[in-house]
C-alpha positions as CSV (number, residue, x, y, z in Angstrom):
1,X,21.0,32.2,13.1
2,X,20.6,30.0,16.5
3,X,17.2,28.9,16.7
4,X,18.8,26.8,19.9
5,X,16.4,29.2,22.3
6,X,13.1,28.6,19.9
7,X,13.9,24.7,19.7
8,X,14.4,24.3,24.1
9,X,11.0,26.9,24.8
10,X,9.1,24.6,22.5
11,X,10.5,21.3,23.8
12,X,9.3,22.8,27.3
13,X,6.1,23.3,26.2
14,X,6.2,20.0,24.8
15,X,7.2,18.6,28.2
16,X,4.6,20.5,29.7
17,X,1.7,18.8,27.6
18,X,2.9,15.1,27.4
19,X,2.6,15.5,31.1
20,X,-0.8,16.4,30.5
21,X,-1.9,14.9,27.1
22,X,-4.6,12.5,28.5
23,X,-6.4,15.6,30.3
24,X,-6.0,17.8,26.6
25,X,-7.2,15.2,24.7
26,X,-9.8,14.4,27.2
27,X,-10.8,17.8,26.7
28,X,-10.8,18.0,22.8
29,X,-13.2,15.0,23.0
30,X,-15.5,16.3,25.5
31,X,-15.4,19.3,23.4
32,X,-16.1,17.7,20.3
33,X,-19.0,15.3,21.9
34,X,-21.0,19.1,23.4
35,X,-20.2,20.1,19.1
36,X,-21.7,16.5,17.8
37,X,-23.6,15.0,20.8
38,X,-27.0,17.0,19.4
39,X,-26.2,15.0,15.8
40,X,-25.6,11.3,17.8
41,X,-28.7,12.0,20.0
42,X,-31.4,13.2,16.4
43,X,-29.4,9.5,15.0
44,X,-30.9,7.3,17.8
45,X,-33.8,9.1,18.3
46,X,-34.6,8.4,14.4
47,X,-33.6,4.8,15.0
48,X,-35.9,4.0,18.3
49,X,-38.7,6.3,17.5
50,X,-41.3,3.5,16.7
51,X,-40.4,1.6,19.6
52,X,-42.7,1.4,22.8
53,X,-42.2,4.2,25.1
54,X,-41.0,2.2,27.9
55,X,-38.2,0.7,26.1
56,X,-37.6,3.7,24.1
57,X,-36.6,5.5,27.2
58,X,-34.6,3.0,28.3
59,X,-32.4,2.8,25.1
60,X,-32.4,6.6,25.2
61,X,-31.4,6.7,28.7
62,X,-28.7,4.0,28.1
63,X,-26.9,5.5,25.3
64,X,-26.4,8.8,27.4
65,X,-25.1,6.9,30.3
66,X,-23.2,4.4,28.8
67,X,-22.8,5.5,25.4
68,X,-21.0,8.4,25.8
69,X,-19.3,7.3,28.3
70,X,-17.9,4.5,26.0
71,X,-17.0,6.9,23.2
72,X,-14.8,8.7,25.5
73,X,-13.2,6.2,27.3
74,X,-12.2,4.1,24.1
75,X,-11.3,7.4,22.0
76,X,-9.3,9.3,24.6
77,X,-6.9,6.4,25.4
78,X,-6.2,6.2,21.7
79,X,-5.2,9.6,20.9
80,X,-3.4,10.3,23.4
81,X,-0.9,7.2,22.6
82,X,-0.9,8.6,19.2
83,X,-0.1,12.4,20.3
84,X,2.4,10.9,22.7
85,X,4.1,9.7,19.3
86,X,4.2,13.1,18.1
87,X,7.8,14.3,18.2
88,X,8.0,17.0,21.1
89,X,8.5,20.2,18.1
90,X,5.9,19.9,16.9
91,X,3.5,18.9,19.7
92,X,2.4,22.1,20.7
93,X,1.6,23.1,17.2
94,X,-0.4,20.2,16.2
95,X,-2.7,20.4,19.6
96,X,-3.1,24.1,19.1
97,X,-4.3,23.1,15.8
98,X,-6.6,20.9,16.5
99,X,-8.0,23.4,19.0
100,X,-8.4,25.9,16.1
101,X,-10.1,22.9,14.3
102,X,-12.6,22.0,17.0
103,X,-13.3,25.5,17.1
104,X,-13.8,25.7,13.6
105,X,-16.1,22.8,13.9
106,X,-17.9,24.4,16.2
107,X,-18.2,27.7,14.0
108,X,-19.9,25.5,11.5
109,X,-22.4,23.7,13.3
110,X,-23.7,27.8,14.8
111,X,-22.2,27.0,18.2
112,X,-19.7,30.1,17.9
C-alpha cells in the first residue's frame, strides 16, 4: 500500500505550522497561563501577604505586568526551537496533542 498521499498531506500541514509555530505555541502558553495563572497569583499572594499595603500592591502589580510577561517571552522562544526540531510527520500530531493535553489540563482544574 502507498502511503505516498498520507506522508505529502501531512508534510503540508507540517509546512503549514512551522510557518506558524511561534504564534501556536504562543497560543498553548497563553492558554496554559488563563489554566495556571489563578495558582501563580494564590502563590504570591501567600508570599507578600504580610507585607505593607503599599508595597504589597506594588509587588502584586509588578508580577502581573512584568511577570507574566517574562514567562511568556522566555518560554515561547524555547519551545518553538524545540517544536521546530520536530521532524515535519509527526509535527501535526504532537501539537494536536498537546492541544488535547492543555485541554485536558484544563478539564482538571473545572475550567471545562
Amino acid at each position: 500500500m502507498d502511503f505516498s498521499i498520507v506522508t505529502e498531506v501531512i508534510n503540508n500541514i507540517s509546512g503549514w505550522m512551522k510557518h506558524s509555530i511561534n504564534e501556536i505555541v504562543l497560543s498553548m502558553v497563553a492558554t496554559l497561563l488563563v489554566i495556571y495563572g489563578n495558582s501563580l497569583l494564590l502563590f504570591i499572594k501567600q508570599q507578600i501577604g504580610s507585607l505593607k499595603l503599599f508595597l504589597r500592591i506594588t509587588l502584586f502589580v509588578a508580577f502581573c505586568a512584568f511577570g507574566f510577561t517574562f514567562l511568556t517571552a522566555i518560554v515561547t522562544p524555547y519551545l518553538s526551537e524545540q517544536l521546530a526540531r520536530i521532524d515535519s510527520l509527526w509535527l501535526p500530531f504532537i501539537i494536536v496533542a498537546t492541544y488535547y493535553l492543555i485541554g485536558l489540563s484544563a478539564q482538571r482544574k473545572g475550567l471545562l
